[in-house]
C-alpha positions as CSV (number, residue, x, y, z in Angstrom):
1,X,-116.4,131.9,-233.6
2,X,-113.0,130.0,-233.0
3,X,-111.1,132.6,-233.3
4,X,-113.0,135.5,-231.2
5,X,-112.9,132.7,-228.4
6,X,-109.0,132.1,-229.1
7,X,-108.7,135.9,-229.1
8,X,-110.8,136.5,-225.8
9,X,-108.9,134.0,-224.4
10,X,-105.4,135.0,-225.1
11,X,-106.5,138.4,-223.5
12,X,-107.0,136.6,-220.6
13,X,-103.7,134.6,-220.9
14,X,-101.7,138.2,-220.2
15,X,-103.2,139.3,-217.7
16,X,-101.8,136.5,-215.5
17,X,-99.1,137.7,-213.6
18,X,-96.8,135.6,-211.6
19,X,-98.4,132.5,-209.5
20,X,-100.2,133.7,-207.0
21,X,-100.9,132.0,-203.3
22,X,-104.3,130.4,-203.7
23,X,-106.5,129.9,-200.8
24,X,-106.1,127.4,-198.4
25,X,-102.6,127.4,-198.9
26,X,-99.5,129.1,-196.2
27,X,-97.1,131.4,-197.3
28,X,-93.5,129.9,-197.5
29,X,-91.3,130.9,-194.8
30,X,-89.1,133.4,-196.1
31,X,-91.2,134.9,-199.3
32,X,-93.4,137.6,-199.7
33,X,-96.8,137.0,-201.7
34,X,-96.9,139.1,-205.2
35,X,-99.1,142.3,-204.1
36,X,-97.8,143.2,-201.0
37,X,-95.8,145.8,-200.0
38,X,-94.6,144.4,-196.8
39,X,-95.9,141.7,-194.0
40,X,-98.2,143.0,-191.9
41,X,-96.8,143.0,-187.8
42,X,-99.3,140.7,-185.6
43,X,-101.6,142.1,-184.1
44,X,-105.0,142.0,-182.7
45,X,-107.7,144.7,-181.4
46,X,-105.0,147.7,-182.1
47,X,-105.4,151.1,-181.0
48,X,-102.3,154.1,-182.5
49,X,-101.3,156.9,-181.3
50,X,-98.6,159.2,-182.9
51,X,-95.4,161.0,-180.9
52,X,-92.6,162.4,-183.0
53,X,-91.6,161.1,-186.1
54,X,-93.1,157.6,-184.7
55,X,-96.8,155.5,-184.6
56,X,-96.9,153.7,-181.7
57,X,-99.0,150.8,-181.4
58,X,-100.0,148.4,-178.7
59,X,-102.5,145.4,-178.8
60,X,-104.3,142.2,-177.1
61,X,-101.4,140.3,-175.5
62,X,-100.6,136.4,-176.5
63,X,-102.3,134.5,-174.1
64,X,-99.5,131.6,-175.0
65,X,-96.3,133.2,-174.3
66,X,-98.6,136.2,-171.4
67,X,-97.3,138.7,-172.9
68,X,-99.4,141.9,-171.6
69,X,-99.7,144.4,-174.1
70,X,-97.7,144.3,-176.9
71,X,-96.0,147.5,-178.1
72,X,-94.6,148.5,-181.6
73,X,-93.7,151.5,-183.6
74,X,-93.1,152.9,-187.1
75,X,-92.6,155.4,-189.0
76,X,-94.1,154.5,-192.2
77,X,-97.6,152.3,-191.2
78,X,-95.8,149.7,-193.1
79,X,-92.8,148.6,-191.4
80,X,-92.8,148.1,-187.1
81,X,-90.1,147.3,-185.1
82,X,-91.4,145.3,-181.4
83,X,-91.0,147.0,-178.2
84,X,-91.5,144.5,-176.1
85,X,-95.0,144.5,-174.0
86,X,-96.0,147.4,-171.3
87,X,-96.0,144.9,-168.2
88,X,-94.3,141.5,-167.9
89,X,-96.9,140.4,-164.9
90,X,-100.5,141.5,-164.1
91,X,-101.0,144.2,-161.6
92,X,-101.9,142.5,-158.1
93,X,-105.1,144.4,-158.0
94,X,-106.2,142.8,-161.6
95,X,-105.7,139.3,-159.7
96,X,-107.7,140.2,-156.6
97,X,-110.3,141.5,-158.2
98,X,-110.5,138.7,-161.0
99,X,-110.0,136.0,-158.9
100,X,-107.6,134.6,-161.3
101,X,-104.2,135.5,-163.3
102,X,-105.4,136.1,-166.9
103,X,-102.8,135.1,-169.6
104,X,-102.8,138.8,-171.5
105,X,-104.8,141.8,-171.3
106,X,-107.4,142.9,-173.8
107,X,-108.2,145.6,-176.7
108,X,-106.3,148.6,-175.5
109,X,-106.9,151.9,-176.1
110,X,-104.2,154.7,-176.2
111,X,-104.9,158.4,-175.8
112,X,-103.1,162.0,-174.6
113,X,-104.3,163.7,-171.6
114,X,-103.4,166.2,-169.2
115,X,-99.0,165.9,-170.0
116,X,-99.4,162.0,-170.2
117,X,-99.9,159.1,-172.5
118,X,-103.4,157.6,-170.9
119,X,-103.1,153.4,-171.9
120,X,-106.4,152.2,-170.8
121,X,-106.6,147.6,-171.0
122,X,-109.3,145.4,-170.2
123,X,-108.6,141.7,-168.3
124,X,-111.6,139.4,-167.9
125,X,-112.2,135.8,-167.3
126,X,-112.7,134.3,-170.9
127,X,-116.8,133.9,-171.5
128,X,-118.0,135.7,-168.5
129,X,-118.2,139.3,-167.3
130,X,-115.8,139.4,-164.1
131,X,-114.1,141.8,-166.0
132,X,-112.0,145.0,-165.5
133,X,-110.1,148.2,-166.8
134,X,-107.3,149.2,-166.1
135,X,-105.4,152.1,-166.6
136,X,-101.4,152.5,-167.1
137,X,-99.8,156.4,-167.9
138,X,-96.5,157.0,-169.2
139,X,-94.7,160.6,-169.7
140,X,-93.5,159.1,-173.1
141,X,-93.6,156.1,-175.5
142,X,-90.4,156.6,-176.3
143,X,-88.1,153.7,-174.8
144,X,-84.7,156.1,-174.8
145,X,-86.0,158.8,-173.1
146,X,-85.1,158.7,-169.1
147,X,-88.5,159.7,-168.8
148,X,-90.0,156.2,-170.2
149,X,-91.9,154.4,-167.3
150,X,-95.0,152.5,-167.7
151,X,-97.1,153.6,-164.1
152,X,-100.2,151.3,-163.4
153,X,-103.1,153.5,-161.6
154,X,-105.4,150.9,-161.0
155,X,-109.3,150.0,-161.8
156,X,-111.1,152.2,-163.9
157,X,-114.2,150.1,-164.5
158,X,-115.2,146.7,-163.2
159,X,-118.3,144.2,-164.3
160,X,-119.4,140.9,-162.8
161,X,-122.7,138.3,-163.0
162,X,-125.3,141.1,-161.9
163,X,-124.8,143.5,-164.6
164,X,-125.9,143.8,-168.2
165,X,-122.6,144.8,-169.8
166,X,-118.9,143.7,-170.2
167,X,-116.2,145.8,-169.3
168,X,-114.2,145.4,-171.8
169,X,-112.7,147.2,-175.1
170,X,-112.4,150.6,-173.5
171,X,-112.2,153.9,-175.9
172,X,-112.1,157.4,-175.0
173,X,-113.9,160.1,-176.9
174,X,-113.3,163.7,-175.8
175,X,-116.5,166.2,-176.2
176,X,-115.7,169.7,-175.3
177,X,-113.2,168.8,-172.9
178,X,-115.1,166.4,-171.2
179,X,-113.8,162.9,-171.2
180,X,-115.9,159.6,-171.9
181,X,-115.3,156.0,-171.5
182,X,-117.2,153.7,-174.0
183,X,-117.2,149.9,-173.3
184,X,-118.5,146.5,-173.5
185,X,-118.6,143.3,-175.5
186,X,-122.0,141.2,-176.5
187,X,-124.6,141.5,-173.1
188,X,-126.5,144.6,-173.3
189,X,-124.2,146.2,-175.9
190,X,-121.7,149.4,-176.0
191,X,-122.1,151.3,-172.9
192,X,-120.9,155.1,-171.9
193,X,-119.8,156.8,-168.6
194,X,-118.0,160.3,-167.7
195,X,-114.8,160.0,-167.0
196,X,-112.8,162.6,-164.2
197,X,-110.6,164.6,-166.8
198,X,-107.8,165.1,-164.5
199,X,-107.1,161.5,-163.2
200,X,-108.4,159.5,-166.2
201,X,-110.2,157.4,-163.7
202,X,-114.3,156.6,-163.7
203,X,-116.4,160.0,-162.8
204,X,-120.3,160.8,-162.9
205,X,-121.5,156.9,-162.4
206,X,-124.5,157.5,-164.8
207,X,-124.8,154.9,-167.3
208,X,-125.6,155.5,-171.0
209,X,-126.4,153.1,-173.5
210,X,-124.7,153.3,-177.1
211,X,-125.8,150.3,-179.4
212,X,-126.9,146.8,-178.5
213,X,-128.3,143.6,-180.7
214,X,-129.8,142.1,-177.8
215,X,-127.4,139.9,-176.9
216,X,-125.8,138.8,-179.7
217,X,-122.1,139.9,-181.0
218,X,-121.3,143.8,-180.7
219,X,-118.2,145.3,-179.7
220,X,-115.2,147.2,-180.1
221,X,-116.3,150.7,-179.7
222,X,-114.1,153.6,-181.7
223,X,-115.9,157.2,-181.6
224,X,-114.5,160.1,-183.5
225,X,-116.1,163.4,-184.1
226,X,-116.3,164.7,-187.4
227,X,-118.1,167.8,-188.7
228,X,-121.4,168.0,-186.0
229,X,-121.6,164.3,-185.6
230,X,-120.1,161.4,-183.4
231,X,-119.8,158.5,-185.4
232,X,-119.9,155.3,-183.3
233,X,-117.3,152.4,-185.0
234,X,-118.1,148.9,-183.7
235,X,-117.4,145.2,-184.8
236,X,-120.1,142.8,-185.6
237,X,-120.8,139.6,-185.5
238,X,-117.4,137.0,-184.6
239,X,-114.0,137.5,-184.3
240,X,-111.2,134.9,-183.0
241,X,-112.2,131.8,-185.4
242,X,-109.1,132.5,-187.3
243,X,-110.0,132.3,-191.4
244,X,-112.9,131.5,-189.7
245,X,-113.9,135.1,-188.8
246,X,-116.9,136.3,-189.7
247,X,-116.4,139.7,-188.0
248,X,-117.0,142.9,-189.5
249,X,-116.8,147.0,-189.3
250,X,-120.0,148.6,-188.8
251,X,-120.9,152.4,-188.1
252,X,-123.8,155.0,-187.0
253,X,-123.7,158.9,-185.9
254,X,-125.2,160.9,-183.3
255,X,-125.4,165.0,-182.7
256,X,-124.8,163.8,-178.9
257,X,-121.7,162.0,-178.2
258,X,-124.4,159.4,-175.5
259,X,-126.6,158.8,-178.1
260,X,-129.2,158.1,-180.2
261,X,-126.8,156.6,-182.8
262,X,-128.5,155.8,-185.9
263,X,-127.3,154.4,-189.1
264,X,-127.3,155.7,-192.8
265,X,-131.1,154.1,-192.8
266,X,-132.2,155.6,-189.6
267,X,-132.2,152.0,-187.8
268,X,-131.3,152.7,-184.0
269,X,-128.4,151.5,-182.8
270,X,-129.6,150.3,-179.7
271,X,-132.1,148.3,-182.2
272,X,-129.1,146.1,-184.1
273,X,-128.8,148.9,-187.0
274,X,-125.2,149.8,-188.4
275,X,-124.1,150.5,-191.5
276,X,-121.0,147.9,-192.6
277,X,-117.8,149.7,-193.8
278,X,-115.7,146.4,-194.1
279,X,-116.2,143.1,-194.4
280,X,-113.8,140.3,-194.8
281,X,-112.8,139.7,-198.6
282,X,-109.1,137.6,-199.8
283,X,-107.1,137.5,-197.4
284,X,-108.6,140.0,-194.6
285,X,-110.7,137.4,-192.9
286,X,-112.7,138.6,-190.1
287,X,-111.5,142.6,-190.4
288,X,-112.5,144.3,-186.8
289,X,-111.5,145.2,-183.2
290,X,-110.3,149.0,-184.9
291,X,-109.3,152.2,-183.9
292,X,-110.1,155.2,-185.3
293,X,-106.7,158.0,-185.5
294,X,-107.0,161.0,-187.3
295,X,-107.9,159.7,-191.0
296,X,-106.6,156.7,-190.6
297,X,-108.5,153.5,-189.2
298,X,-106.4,150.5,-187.5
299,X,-108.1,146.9,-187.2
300,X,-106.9,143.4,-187.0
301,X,-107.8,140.9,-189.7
302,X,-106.9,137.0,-189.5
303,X,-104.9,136.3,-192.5
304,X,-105.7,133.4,-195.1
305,X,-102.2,133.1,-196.2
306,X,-100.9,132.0,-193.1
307,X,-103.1,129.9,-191.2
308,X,-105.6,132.7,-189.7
309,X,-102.8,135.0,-188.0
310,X,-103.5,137.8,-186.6
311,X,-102.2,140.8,-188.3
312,X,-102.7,144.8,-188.7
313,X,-104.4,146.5,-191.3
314,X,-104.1,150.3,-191.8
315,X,-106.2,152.2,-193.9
316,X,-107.2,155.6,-195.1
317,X,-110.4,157.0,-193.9
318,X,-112.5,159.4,-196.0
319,X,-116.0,161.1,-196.0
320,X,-118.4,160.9,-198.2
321,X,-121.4,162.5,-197.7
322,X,-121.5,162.8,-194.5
323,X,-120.3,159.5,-193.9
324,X,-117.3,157.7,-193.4
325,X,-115.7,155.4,-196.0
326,X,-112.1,152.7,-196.0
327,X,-110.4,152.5,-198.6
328,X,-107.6,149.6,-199.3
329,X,-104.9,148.8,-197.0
330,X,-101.7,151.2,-197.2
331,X,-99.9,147.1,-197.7
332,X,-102.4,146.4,-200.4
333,X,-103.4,142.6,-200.7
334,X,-102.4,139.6,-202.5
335,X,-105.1,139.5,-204.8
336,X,-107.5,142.0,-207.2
337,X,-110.6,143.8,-206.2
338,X,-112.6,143.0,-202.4
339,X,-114.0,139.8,-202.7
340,X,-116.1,137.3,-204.6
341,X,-119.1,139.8,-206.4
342,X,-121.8,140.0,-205.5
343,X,-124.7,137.5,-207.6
344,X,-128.6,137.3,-207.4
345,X,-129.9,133.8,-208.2
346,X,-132.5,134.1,-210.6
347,X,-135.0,130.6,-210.8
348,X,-135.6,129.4,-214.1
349,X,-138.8,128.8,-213.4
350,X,-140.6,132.4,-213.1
351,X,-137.4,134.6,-213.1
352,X,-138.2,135.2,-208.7
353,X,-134.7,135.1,-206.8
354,X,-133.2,133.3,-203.7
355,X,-133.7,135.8,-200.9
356,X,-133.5,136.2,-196.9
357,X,-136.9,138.1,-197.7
358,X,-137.5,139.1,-194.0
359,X,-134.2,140.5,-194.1
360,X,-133.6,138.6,-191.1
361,X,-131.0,137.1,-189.1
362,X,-129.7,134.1,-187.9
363,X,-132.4,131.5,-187.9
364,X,-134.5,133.4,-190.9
365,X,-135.7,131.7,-193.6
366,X,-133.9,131.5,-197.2
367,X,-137.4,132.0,-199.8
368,X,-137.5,132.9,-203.7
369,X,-139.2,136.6,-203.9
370,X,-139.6,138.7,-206.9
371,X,-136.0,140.5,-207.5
372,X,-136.3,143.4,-205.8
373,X,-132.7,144.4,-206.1
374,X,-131.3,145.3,-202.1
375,X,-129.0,143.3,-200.4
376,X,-130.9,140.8,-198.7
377,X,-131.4,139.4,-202.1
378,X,-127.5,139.3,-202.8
379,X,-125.0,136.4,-202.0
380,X,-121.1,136.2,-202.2
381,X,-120.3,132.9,-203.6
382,X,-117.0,132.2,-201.2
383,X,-114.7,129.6,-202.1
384,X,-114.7,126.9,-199.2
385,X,-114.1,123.1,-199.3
386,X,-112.3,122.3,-202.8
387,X,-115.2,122.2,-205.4
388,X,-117.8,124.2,-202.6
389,X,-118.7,127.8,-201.5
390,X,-120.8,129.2,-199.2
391,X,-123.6,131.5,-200.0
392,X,-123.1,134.5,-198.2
393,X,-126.1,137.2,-197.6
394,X,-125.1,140.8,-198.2
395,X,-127.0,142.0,-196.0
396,X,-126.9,139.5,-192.9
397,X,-123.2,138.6,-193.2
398,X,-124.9,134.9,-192.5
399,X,-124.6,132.2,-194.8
400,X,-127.6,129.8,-196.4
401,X,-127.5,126.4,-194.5
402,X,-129.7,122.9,-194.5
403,X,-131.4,124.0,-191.2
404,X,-130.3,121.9,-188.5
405,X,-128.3,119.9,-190.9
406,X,-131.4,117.6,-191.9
407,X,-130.6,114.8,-194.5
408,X,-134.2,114.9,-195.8
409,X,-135.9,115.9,-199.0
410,X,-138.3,118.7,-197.9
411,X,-135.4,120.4,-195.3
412,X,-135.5,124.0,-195.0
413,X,-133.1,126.2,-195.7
414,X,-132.3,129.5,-192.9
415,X,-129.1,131.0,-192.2
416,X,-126.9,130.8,-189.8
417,X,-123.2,132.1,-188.6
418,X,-120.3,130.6,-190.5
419,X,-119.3,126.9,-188.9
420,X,-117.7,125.4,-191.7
421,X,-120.1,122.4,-191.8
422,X,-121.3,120.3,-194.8
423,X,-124.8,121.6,-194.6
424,X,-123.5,124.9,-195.5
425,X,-121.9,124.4,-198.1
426,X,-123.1,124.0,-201.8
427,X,-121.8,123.1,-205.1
428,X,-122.2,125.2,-208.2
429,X,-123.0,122.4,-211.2
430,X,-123.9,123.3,-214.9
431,X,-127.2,122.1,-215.8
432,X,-128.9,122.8,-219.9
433,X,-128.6,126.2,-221.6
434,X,-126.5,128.1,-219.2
435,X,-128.3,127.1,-216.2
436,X,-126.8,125.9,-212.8
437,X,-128.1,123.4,-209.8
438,X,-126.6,124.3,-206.7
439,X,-126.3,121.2,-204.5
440,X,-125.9,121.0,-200.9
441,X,-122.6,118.7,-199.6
442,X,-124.7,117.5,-196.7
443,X,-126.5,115.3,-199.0
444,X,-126.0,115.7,-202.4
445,X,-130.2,117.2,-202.9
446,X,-130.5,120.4,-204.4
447,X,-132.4,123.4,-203.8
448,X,-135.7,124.3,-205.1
449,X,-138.9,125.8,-203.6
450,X,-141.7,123.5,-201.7
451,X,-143.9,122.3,-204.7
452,X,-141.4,124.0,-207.1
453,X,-144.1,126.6,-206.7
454,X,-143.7,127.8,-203.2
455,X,-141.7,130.8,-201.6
456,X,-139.7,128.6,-199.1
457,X,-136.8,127.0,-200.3
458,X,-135.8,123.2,-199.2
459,X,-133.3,120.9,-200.4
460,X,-135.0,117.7,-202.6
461,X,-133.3,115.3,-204.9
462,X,-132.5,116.5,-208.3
463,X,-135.1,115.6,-210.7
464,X,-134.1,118.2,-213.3
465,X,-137.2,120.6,-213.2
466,X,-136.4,124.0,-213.9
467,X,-137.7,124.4,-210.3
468,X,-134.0,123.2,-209.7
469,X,-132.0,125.5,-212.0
470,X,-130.8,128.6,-211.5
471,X,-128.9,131.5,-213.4
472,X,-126.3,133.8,-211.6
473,X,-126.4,137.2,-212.0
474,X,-123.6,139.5,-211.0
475,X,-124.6,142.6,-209.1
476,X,-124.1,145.7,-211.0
477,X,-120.5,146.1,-212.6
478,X,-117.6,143.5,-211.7
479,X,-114.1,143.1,-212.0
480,X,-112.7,140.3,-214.2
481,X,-109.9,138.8,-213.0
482,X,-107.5,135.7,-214.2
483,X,-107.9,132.8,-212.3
484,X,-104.8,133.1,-209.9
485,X,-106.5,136.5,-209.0
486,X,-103.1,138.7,-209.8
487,X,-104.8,141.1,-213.1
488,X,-107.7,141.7,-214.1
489,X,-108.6,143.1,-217.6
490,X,-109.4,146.9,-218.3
491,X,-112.4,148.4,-216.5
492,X,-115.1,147.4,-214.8
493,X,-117.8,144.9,-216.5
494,X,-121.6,144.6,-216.9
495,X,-123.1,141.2,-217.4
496,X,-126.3,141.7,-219.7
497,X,-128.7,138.8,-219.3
498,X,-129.4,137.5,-223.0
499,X,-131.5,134.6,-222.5
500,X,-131.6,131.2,-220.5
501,X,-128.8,130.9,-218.5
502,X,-126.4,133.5,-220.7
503,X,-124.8,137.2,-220.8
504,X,-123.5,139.4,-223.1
505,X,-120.5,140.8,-221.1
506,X,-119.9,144.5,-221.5
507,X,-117.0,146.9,-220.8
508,X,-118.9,149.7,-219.1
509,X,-116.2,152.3,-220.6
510,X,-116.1,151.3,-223.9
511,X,-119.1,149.6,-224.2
512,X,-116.9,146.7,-226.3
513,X,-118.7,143.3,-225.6
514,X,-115.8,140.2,-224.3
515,X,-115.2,138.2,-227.6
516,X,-116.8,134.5,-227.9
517,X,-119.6,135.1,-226.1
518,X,-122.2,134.7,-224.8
519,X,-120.9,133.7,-221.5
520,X,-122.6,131.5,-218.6
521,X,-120.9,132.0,-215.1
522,X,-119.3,128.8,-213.8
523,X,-117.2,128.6,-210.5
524,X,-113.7,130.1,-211.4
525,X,-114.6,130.1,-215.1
526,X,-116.6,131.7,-217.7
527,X,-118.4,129.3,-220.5
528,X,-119.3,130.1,-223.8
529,X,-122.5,129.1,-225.6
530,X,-120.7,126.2,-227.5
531,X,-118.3,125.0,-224.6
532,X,-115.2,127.0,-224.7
533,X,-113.8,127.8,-221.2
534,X,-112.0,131.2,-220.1
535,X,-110.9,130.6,-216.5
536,X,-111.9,134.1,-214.8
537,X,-112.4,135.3,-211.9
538,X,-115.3,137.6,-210.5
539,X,-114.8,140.3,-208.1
540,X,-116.3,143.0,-206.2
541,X,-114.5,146.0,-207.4
């Protein structure tokens, strides 16, 4: 037995590559993390065009230094060179109509119409709808050409207290030669309206609505057409927290570019449905605010490396079925695989799992139901305080929190956005025969169902029931990774539950079991029946 675990351990040992930039920390000034191809320009809510040899991009201005509209180029998609920003003031009109002189303008979205590059911006006062877009037309992008002048034509769109929308993050879609402005941010939801081809300015005043969650986060609208369908791109959920982020891509389709957009389980859009594309993982907190060009999709993510910075993110953009599909960045990241996997947790108890079984949203209720396998019975154990995580839902993109923060046995456990508060935040501690406790940082109980025998979970003190204890399970086939997250071994891995809290881990190409075994799952290490430690890493391939 020594020496398989020697041996299984020493396999380990190579794959760890040079030292790797571990979260929490900043990249040096200077150096560029193992993984990446090049640093990603800042940038936030981009939108890309192409002229010539060059990509041309222009984002949400810094509010710090008001610089409105930030402009870049490249060849490549990997290295930009700064153009400076498309105005140095505010239009007058933006001022009148605002009331105030915002800092930067917002979410741009660049498109080619009628022998002119068509830049439309949104400016708004922060938290409120007084907001407008604006549109600005060049002949070129290019800065050389004699022909390079930025021309401001004015208010496209405005919003204020008595309407149900935001007018913000404008995108145009094009549908038989018929141009459409989509907008809006939270309110009501992604709105439509026809544009007048030939000026770029607002048309036909009728009002269509695209997608809405009732109030809560929705926003940055991309539509592209592909095959016979639309397919409506929007962000979820919260963006601007920094590492913070919990924003993410979602998607639906429609045979009629103003709707019904439905997603890949028929949920209505303008009923919260969307199906999610992307969701943050390493160092892409927060991935949204994108921009659909040709097969290539554009977003900003807020990057863990370096203190939640905004940055760029290009990727490829496939079909599959109908569907649309990302895959990984054309930078590549600083670490293996997309994320923590995926884990049920299985009670000792009767073998029911921690689940958000209404397969609700913020405020629903965390319960153990029997394991019925989908995603609102899945949780992405994300490294957080040192010696925490956070239980992340697949299928909410919440996280399970003490509700209301109560330091009391009996508290009930819901989920919630991401705050970075004790009460969400749990440690992963081994308990007998492979099984784990998972106690909250608020107060040091753990979690177990009422009575030990209930559905509803609570947080009580530890007592050492196998109400208490739980086993986790990785969801379907997982990468293993060394601890500094740089390698991972060969092929993809099963974890076969053998009894109590242990697996038989499996290579699903070779069907060759991991030496030493079996393994429990620890945090940032796997365990072996007598004690023997491999420090590994699990990720979502």
């Amino acid at each position: 037995m020594r020496r398989a675990v020697c041996r299984a351990y020493a396999i380990l040992l190579l794959i760890v590559g040079s030292v790797a930039v571990m979260p929490g920390q900043a990249v040096a000034h200077g150096t560029k993390p193992a993984g990446r191809i090049a640093d990603d320009p800042i940038a936030h809510d981009p939108t890309v065009i192409r002229q010539g040899r060059y990509y041309y991009s222009f984002i949400t201005g810094d509010i710090g230094t008001r610089t409105y509209l930030p402009m870049r180029r490249s060849a490549d998609l990997v290295h930009w060179e700064f153009l400076g920003p498309v105005f140095t003031t505010p239009p007058a009109w933006v001022v009148d109509e605002l009331g105030i002189t915002p800092g930067d303008f917002w979410a741009p979205d660049i498109t080619y119409s009628h022998g002119e590059f068509r830049l439309y911006y949104a400016a708004s006062s922060f938290g409120t709808n007084n907001s407008v877009i604006g549109l600005a037309t060049n002949r070129t992008l290019d800065p050389a050409s004699p022909d390079y002048r930025w021309v401001d034509r004015g208010m496209v769109l405005r919003s204020g207290a008595g309407d149900n929308f935001n007018a913000i993050d404008p995108e145009v879609v094009v549908d038989n030669g018929q141009q459409w402005l989509a907008f809006g941010s939270f309110w009501d939801g992604i709105k439509m309206r026809r544009l007048d081809a030939a000026t770029g300015l607002a048309g036909d005043p009728s009002l269509f609505s695209l997608a809405s969650r009732g109030g809560a986060s929705i926003e940055g609208a991309s539509i592209v057409r592909h095959g016979k369908f639309f397919y409506l791109f929007a962000s979820f959920d919260y963006c601007c927290r920094g590492v913070e982020s919990d924003y993410r891509v979602v998607v639906g389709r429609s045979a009629s570019v103003t709707g019904p957009y439905v997603d890949r389980a028929g949920v209505p859009m303008l009923s919260g449905g969307g199906s999610e594309i992307l969701r943050g993982y390493n160092e892409f907190r927060g991935p949204g605010g994108g921009d659909v060009s040709g097969n290539l999709y554009f977003h900003h993510y807020y990057d863990l490396y370096d203190n939640g910075t905004p940055r760029l993110s290009v990727r490829p953009l496939r079909w599959d079925g109908g569907w649309p599909a990302l895959g990984d960045p054309l930078t590549g990241s600083r670490a293996v695989g997309h994320g923590p996997a995926y884990m049920t947790l299985v009670s000792r108890a009767d073998g029911r799992v921690i689940s958000n079984p209404s397969c609700g949203y913020e405020g629903a209720d965390i319960a153990l139901a029997a394991a019925p396998g989908d995603t609102c019975a899945q949780w992405r154990l994300d490294e957080r305080d040192p010696g925490y995580v956070s239980l992340g839902n697949r299928f909410s993109n919440k996280v399970a929190e003490v509700a209301a923060c109560v330091n009391a046995d009996g508290a009930r456990v819901a989920q919630w956005g991401w705050l970075h508060n004790d009460c969400q935040q749990f440690a992963i501690d081994p308990a007998g025969d492979g099984w784990s406790v998972i106690r909250s940082k608020l107060n040091g109980r753990v979690l177990q169902p009422a009575a030990c025998t209930g559905d509803l979970i609570q947080t009580v003190t530890a007592n050492g029931t196998a109400c208490q204890e739980f086993r986790l399970q990785p969801v379907g086939p997982v990468l293993i990774a060394d601890a500094n997250r740089t390698r991972a071994l060969d092929g993809l891995w099963r974890f076969q539950h053998v009894g109590d809290g242990y697996y038989r881990v499996v290579n699903t190409h070779s069907g060759r079991a991991l030496a030493g075994g079996p393994w429990r799952i620890g945090t940032g290490v796997l365990v072996s029946r007598d004690g023997h430690e491999l420090p590994a890493y699990l990720a979502n391939p």
